[in-house]
C-alpha positions as CSV (number, residue, x, y, z in Angstrom):
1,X,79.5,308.4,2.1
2,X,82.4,308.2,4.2
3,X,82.6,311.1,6.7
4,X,85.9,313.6,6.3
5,X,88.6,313.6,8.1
6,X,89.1,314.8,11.5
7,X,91.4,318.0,11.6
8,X,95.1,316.8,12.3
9,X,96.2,317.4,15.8
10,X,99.0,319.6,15.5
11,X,101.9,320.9,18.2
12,X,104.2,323.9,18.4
13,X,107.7,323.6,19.8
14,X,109.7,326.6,20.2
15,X,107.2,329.8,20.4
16,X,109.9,332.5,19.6
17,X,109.2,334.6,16.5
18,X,108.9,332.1,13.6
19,X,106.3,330.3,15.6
20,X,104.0,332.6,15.5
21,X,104.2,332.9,11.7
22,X,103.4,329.2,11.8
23,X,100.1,329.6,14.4
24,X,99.1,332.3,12.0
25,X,99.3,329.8,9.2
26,X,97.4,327.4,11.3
27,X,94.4,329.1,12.1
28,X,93.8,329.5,8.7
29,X,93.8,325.4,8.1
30,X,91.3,325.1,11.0
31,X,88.9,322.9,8.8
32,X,92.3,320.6,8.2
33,X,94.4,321.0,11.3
34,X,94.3,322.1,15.1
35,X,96.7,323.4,17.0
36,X,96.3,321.5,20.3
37,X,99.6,322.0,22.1
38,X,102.6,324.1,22.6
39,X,106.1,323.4,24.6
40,X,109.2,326.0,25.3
41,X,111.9,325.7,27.4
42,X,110.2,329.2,29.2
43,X,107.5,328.2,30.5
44,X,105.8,332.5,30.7
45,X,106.7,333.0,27.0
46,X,104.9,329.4,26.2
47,X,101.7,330.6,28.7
48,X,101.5,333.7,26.1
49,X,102.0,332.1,22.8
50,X,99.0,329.6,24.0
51,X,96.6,332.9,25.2
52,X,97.5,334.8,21.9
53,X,96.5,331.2,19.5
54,X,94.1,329.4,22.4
55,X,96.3,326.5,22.6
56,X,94.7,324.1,25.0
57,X,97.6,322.3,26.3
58,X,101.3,323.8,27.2
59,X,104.3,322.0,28.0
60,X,107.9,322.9,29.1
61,X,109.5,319.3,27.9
62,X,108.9,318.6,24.4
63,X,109.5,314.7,25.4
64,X,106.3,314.9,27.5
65,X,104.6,316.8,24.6
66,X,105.8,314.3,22.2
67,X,104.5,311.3,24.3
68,X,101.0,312.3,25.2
69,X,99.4,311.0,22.5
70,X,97.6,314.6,21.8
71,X,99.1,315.1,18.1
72,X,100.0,314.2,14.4
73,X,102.1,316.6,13.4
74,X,104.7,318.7,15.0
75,X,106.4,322.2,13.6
76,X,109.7,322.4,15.1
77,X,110.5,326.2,15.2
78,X,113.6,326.2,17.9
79,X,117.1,327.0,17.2
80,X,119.1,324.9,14.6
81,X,121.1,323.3,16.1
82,X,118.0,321.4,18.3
83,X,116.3,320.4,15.0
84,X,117.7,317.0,14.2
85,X,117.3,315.5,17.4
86,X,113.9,317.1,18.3
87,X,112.6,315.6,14.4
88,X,114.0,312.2,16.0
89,X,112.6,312.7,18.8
90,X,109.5,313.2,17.5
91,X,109.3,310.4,14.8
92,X,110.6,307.9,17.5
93,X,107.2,309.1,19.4
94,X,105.8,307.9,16.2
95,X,104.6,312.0,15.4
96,X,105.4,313.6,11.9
97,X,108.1,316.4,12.0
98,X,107.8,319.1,10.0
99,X,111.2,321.0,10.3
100,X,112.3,324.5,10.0
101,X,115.3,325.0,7.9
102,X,117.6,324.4,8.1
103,X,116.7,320.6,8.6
104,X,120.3,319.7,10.1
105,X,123.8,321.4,10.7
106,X,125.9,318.5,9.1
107,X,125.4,315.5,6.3
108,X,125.8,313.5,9.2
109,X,122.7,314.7,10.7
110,X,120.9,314.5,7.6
111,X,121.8,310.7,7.8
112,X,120.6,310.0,11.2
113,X,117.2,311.4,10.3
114,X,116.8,309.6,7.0
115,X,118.0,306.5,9.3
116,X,115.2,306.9,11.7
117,X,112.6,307.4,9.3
118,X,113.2,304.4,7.6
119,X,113.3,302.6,11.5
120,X,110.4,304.0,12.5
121,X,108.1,304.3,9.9
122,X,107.2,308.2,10.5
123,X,108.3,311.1,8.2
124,X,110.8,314.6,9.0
125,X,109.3,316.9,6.3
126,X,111.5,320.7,5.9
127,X,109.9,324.0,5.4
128,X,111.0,325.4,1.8
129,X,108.0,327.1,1.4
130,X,108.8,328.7,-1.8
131,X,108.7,325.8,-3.8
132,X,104.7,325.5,-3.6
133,X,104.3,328.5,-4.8
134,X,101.9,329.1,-8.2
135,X,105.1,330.6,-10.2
136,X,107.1,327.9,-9.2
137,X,104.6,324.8,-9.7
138,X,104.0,326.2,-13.3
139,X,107.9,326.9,-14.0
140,X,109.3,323.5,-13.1
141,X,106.1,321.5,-15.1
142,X,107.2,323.7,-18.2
143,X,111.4,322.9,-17.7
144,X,109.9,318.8,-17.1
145,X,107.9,319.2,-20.6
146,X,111.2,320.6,-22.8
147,X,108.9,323.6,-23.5
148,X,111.8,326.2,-22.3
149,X,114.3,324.3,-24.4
150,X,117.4,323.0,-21.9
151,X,118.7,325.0,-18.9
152,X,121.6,327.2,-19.3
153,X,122.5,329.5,-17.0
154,X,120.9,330.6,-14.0
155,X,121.8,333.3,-11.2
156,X,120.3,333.1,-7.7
157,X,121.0,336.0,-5.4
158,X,119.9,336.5,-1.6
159,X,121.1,340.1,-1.6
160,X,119.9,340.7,1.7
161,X,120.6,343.3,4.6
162,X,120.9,342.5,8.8
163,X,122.1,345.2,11.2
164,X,124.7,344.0,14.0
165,X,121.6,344.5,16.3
166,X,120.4,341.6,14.4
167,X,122.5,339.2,15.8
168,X,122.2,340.4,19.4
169,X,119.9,337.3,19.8
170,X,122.5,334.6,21.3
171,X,121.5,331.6,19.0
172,X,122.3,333.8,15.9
173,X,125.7,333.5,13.8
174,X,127.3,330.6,15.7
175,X,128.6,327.6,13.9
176,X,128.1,325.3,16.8
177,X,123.8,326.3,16.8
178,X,122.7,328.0,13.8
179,X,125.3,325.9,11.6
180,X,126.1,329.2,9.4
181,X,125.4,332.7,7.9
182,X,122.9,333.6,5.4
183,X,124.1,330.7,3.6
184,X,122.1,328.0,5.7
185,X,120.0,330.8,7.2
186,X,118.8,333.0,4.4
187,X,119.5,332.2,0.5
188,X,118.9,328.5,1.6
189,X,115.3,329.0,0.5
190,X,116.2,330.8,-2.9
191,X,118.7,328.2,-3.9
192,X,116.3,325.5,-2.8
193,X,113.6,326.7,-5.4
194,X,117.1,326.8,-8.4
195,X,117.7,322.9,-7.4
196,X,114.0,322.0,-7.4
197,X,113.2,323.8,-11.0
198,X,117.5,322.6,-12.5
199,X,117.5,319.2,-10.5
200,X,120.7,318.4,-8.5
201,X,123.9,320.2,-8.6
202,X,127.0,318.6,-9.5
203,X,129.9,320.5,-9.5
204,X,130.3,323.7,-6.3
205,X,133.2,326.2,-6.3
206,X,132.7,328.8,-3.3
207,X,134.3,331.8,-1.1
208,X,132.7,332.3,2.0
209,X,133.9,335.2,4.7
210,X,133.0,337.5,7.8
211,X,133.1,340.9,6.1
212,X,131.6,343.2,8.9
213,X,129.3,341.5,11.2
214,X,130.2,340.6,14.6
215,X,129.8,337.3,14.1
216,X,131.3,333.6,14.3
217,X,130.4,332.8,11.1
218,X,130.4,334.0,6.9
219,X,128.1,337.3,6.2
220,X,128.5,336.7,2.9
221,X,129.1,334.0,0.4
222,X,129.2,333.0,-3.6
223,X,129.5,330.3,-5.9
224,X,129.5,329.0,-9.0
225,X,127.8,325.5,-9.6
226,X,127.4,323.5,-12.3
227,X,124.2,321.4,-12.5
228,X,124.2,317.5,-13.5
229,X,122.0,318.8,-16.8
230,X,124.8,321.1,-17.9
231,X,123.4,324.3,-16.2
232,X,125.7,326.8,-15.0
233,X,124.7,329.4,-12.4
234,X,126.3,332.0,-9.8
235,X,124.7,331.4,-6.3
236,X,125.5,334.8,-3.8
237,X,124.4,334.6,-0.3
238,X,124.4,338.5,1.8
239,X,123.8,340.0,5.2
240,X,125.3,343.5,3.7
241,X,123.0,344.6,1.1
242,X,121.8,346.4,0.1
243,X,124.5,349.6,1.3
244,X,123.2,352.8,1.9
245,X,123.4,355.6,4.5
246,X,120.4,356.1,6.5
247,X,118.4,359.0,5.3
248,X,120.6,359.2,1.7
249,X,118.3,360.7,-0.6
250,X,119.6,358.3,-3.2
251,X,117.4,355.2,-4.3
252,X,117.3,352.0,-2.1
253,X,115.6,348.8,-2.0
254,X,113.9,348.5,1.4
255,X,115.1,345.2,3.5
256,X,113.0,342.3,2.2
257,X,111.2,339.9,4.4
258,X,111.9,335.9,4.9
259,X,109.3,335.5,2.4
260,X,110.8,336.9,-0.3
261,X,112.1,335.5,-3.2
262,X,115.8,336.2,-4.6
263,X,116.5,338.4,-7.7
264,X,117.0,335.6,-10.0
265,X,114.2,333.5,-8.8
266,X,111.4,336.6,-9.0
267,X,112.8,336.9,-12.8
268,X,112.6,333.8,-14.0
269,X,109.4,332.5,-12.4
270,X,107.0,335.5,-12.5
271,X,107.9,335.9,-8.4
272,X,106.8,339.2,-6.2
273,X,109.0,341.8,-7.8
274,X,111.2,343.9,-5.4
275,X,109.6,346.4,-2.8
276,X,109.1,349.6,-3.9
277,X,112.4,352.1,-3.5
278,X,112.5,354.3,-0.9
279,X,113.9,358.0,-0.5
280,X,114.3,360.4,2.1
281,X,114.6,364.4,1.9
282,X,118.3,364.6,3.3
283,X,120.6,364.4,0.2
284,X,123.5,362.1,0.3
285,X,126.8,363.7,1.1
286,X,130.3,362.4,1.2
287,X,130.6,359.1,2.2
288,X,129.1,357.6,5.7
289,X,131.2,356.6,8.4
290,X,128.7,353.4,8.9
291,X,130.5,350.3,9.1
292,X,127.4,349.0,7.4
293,X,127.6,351.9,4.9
294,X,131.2,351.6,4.1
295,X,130.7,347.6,4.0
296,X,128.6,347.6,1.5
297,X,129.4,350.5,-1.0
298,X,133.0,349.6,-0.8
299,X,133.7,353.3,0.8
300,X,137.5,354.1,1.8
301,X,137.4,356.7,3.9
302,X,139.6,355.4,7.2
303,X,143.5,355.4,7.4
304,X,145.5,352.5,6.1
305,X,146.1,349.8,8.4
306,X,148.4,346.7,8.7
307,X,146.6,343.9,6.9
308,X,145.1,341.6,9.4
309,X,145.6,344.1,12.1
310,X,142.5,346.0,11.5
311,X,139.3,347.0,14.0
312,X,136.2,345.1,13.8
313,X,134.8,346.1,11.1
314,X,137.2,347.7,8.5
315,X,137.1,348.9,5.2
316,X,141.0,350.2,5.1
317,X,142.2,350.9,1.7
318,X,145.5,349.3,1.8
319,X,143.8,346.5,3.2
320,X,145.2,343.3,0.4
321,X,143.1,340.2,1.7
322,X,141.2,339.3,5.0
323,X,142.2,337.7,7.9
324,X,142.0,334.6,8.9
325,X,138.9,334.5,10.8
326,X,140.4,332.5,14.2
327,X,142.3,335.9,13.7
328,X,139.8,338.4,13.9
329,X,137.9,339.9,16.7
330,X,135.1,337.4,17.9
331,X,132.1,338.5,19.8
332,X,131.7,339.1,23.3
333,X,130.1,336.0,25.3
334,X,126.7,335.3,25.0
335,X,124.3,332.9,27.0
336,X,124.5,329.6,25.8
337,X,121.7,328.2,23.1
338,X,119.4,326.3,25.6
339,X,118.6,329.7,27.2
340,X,117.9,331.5,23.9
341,X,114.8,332.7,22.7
342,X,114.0,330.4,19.9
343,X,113.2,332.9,17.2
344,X,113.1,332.9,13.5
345,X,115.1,334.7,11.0
C-alpha cells in the first residue's frame, strides 16, 4: 500500500490579525499541512507570530521566502493592494497562492493573474470561505437538481457596523490599497455565496457613497442585479448598521464577526442565525448626538446647513443630496501602506 502523503509545507505572509485566524486554522490540519515559515515586512511582529504558532523559519522578504524551496502552499494575508503581485510572485516561484480577498483591486489585475497561471503552470486560489460550508453545499446541489423550482428573487444584505476607530489602521478605506469599502471588504463574501448558489450575474444597477466614515472610500452601497437565469435580487453593502446609542435600552443586534453570513444568505440556506440581542438598563432618551447614532437611525437633531457645506459627518435636515466626495472633508495623512500592519477585517 502506498504510504500517505507528506503534510504540505505551508507559509504565512503578512502576520497582522487575519493571519492568525489562518495559523489557528492550520494547526488544526497538522495531519495534512505544516506551517513551516512566516515573512513580514517587521521583522519583531514576524519573531512573535512564529513563538505564538512554532514556526521554524522567519523571513522579512517574501521573495527570499518564496524561493527557498521550503513550501507548497502560501496564504497571503497582507493588505490588498499587495495581493496580486505577491500571488505572482509566488506562482512564478512555482508555490500555490491561496489569496485573501479580495483576490485583486481591478479586472486588470484579475487578468494578470489568470495570465500567469496559465504561463506558469501553478494555481492563485481566493478565500470565500463561506461557500464550503454544509448549508451551502446542500443548497446549491438542490438549485443544480430543479428541486427548488427556478430562482426568483433573492436579497443579500451585509448590514454591518465599524466605528471610525476602525479605520485608524492606515491600510483601511483607501482606494489606492484596500481597493474599496465594505463592498470589496465586507459583503464580498455574502454576495460571493448568492453568485455561487444563482450562477453569474448579468445585469448591475448600483449607488455607492461616504455617508459618515472618515474615509476615502463608499461606507455603504446597494444594487439591484439581475442574474443570467432570470433572478432578480437587491445586494446592500454597510459599515453603519446596525444604529443604536450605546447603552439604549432598546433592542440591538450585537456587531457580527467576519464569519458571518448576511441576512439573506442565513435565511435561505439554514446559515448561523443572528447573535442574540442585546439590552442595557439605561432607557433610551431623545435622540443621540452620535454621528454613528444619527447616521444610522436617520436622526435630525443639528441645524440646517448649506448642502455640500456641511461637517464631517452630517445628518442636517435640509440637507437635499451629498456632496461630491473630492468635495468633502478627507482624512488626515496616514503612513503609507508598506508600513502598515497587515491586518484583517
Amino acid at each position: 500500500m502506498p504510504s500517505p502523503r507528506p503534510p504540505y509545507r505551508v507559509a504565512i505572509i503578512g502576520t497582522g490579525g487575519i493571519a492568525h485566524a489562518h495559523a489557528a486554522a492550520l494547526t488544526e490540519l497538522s495531519e495534512r499541512a505544516r506551517l513551516v515559515a512566516v515573512a513580514d515586512v517587521d521583522p519583531t511582529r514576524a519573531a512573535e507570530f512564529a513563538d505564538r504558532f512554532s514556526v521554524p523559519h522567519v523571513f522579512s522578504d517574501p521573495q527570499a521566502l518564496l524561493e527557498s524551496g521550503k513550501i507548497d502552499l502560501v496564504h497571503i494575508c497582507t493588505p490588498p493592494q499587495t495581493h496580486a503581485p505577491l500571488a505572482a510572485m509566488a506562482m512564478r516561484a512555482g508555490v500555490t497562492a491561496l489569496v485573501e480577498k479580495p483576490t485583486a483591486l481591478s479586472l486588470r489585475e484579475m487578468d494578470h493573474l489568470a495570465a500567469v497561471q496559465e504561463q506558469t503552470g501553478s494555481k492563485v486560489l481566493t478565500v470565500f470561505q463561506h461557500r464550503y460550508g454544509a448549508a451551502a453545499v446542500r443548497l446549491r446541489r438542490l438549485v443544480a437538481a430543479g428541486v427548488l423550482g427556478r430562482p426568483l428573487v433573492a436579497t443579500c444584505e451585509t448590514l454591518w457596523y465599524r466605528s471610525d476607530e476602525y479605520f485608524d489602521v492606515p491600510w483601511r478605506g483607501r482606494w489606492d490599497v484596500e481597493g474599496g469599502g465594505p463592498t470589496m471588504g465586507h459583503g464580498i463574501h455574502q454576495f460571493d455565496l448568492m453568485l455561487s448558489v444563482l450562477g453569474p450575474w448579468s445585469l448591475i444597477t448600483a449607488l455607492a457613497d461616504r455617508q459618515v466614515r472618515p474615509t476615502d472610500t463608499e461606507d455603504v452601497s446597494v444594487a439591484a442585479v439581475r442574474f443570467d437565469n432570470g433572478a432578480l435580487a437587491t445586494v446592500v453593502n454597510s459599515l453603519l448598521s446596525p444604529g443604536r446609542r450605546p447603552g439604549c435600552a432598546s433592542t440591538s443586534h450585537t456587531p457580527r464577526s467576519k464569519s458571518s453570513t448576511s441576512t439573506a444568505t442565513a435565511r435561505s440556506t439554514g446559515g448561523s442565525r443572528r447573535p442574540p440581542a442585546t439590552r442595557s438598563s439605561r432607557p433610551c432618551g431623545p435622540p443621540a448626538t452620535s454621528r454613528t447614532s444619527q447616521a444610522a437611525t436617520g436622526s435630525r437633531s443639528r441645524p440646517c446647513s448649506t448642502p455640500g457645506t456641511q461637517a464631517r459627518n452630517p445628518v442636517s435636515p435640509c440637507r437635499t443630496r451629498a456632496a461630491p466626495w473630492s468635495s468633502r472633508p478627507r482624512r488626515t495623512p496616514r503612513p503609507s501602506a508598506e508600513s502598515a500592519s497587515p491586518q484583517g477585517n
